[in-house]
Backbone as CSV, one residue per row, in Angstrom:
resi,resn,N_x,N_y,N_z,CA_x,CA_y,CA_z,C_x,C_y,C_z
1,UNK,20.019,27.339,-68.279,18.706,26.819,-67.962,18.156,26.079,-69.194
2,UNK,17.505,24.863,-68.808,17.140,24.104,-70.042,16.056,24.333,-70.529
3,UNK,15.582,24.667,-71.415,13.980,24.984,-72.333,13.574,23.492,-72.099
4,UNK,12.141,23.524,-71.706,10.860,23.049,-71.693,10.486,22.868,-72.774
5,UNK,9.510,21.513,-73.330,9.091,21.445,-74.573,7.304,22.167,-74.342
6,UNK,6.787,22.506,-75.534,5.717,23.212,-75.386,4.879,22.261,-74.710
7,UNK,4.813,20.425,-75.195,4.301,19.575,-74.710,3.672,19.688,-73.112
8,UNK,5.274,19.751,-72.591,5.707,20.137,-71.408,4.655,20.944,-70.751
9,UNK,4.819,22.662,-71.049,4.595,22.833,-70.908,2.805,23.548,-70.781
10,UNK,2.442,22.588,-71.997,0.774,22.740,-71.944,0.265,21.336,-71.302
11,UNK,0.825,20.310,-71.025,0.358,19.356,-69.585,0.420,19.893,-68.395
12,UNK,1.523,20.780,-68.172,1.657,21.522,-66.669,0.287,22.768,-66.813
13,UNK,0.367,23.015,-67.757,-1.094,24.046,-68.048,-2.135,23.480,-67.772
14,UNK,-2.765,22.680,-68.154,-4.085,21.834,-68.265,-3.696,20.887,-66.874
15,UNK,-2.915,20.483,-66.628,-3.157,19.823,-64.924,-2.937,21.429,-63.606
16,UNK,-3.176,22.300,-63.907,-2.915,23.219,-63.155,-4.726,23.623,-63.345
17,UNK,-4.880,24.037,-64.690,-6.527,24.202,-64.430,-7.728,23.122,-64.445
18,UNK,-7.178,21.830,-64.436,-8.368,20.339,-63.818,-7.692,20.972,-62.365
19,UNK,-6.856,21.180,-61.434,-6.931,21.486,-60.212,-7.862,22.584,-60.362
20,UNK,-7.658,23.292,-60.563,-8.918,24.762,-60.020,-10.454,24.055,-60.255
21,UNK,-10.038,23.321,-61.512,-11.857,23.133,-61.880,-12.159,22.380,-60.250
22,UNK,-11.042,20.834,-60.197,-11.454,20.220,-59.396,-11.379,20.921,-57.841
23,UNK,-11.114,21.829,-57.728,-10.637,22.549,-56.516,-12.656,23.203,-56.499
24,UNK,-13.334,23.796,-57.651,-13.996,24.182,-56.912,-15.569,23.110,-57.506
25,UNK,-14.926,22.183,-57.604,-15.992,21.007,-57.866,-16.709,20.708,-56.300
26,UNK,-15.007,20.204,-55.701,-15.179,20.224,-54.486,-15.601,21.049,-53.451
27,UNK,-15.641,22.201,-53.684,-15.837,23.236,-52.519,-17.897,23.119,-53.492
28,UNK,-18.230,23.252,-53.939,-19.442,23.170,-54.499,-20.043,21.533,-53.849
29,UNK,-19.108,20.610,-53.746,-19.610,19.198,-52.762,-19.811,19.329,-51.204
30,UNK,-19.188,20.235,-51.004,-18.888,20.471,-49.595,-20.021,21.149,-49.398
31,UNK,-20.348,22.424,-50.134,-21.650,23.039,-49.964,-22.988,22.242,-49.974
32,UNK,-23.027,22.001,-51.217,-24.468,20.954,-50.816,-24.618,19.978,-49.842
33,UNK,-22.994,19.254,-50.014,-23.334,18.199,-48.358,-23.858,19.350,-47.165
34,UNK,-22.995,20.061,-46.932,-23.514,21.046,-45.898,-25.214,21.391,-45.580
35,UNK,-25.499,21.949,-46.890,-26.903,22.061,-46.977,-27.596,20.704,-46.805
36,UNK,-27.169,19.781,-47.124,-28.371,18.612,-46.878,-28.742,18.480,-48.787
37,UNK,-28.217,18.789,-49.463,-28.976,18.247,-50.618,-28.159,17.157,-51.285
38,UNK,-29.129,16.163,-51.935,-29.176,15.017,-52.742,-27.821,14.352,-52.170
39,UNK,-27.745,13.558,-51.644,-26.545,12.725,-51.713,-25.819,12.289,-53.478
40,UNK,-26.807,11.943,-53.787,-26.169,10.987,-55.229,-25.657,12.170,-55.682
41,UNK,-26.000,13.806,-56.122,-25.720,14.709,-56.831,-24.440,15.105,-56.393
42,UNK,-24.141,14.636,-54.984,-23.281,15.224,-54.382,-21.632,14.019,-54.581
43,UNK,-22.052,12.830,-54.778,-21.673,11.646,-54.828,-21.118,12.012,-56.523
44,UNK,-21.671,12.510,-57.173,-21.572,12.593,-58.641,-20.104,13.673,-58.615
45,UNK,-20.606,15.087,-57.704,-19.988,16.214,-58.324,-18.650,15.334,-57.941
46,UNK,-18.010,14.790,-57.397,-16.927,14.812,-56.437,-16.404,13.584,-57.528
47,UNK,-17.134,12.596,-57.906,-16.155,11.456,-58.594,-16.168,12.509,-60.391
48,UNK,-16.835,13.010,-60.430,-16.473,14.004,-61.747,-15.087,14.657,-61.308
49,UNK,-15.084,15.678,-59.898,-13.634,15.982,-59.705,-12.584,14.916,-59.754
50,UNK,-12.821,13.882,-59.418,-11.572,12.566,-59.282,-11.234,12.493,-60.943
51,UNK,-12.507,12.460,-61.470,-12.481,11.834,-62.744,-10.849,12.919,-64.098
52,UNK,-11.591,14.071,-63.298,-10.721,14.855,-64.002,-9.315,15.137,-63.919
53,UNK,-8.901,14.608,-62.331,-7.232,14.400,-62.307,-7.139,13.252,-62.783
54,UNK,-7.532,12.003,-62.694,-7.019,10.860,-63.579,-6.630,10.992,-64.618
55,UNK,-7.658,11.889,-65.155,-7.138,11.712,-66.844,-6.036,12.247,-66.629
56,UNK,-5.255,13.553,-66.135,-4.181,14.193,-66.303,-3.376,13.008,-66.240
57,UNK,-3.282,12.723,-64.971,-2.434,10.923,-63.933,-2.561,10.246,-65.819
58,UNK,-3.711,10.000,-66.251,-3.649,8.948,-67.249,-2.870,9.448,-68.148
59,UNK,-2.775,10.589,-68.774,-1.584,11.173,-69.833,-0.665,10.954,-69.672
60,UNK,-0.212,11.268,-68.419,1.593,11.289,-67.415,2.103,10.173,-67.543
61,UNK,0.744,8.845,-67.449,1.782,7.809,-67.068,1.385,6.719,-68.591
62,UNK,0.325,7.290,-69.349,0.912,6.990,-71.075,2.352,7.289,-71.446
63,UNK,2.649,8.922,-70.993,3.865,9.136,-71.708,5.008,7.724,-71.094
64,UNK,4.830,7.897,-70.031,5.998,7.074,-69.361,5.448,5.445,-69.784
65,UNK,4.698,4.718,-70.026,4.575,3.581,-70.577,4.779,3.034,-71.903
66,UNK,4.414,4.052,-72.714,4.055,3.720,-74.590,5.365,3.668,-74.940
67,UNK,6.814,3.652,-74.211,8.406,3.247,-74.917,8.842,2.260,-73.633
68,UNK,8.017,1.546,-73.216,8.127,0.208,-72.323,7.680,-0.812,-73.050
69,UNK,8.164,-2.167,-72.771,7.710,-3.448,-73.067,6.517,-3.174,-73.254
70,UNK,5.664,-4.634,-73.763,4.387,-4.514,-73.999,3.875,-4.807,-72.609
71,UNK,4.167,-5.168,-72.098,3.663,-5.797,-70.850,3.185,-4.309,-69.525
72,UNK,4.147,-3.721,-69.834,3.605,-2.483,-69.080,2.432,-1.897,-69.499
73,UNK,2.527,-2.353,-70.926,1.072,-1.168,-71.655,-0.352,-2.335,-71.220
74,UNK,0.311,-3.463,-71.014,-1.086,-4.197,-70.676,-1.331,-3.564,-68.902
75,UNK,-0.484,-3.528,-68.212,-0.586,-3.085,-67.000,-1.556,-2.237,-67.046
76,UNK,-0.777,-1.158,-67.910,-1.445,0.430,-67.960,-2.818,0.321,-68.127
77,UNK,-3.247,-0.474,-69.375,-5.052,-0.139,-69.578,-5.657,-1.277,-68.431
78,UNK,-5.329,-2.506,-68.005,-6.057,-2.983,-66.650,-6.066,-1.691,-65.794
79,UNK,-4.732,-0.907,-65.250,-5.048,0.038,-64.668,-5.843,1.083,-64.736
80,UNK,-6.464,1.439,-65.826,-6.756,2.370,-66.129,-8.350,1.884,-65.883
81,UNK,-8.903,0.477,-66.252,-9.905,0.322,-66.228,-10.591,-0.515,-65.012
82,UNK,-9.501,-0.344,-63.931,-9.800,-0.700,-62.389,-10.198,0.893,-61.946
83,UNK,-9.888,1.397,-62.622,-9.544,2.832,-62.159,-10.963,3.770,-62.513
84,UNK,-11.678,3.377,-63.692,-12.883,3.949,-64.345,-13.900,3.012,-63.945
85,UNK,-13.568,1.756,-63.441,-14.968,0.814,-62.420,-14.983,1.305,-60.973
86,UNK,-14.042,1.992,-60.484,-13.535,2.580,-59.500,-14.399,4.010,-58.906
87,UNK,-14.333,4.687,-60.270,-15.504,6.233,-60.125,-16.846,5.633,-60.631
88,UNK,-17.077,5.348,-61.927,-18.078,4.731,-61.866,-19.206,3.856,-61.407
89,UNK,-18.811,2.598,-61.085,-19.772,1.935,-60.476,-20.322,2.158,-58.972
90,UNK,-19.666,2.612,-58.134,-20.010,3.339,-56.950,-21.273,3.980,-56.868
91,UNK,-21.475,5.095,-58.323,-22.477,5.796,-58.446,-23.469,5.325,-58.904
92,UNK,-23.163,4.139,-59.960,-24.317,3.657,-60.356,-25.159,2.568,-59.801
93,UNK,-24.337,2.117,-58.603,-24.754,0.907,-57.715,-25.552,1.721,-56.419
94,UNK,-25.400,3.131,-56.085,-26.191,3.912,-55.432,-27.542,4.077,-55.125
């Protein structure tokens, strides 16, 4: 069996607990929609949950870009910043 680098294995750590956080971000969106309160607050909790798997998504796919051409790394930050006008402006155009 092949050993895991610690790397390894503290990204699989930290994307295992942004799921729980985001797991009960969401169940806390679901509640207030339920109840009827604030749309925007509710609009907020939920792109905060998005916000927090990206970044994981954004680590994963640094590692896999930063020993590619340059051209991928230009990909990567357009992507990244279609991606943060994406959660953001939604809320602030609300």
């Amino acid at each position: 069996m092949a050993k895991k680098s610690s790397t390894t294995v503290s990204v699989n750590k930290i994307a295992f607990w942004l799921l729980v956080v985001a797991a009960i971000a969401y169940l806390v969106n679901l509640i207030l929609s339920i109840v009827g309160v604030n749309s925007s607050i509710v609009s907020w909790i939920a792109s905060a949950a998005a916000a927090l798997m990206v970044c994981v998504s954004a680590v994963l796919a640094w590692r896999y870009v930063r020993s590619k051409p340059t051209v991928w790394i230009v990909l990567y930050v357009i992507i990244i910043l279609v991606v943060l006008a994406g959660l953001v402006l939604p809320n602030i155009l609300l």
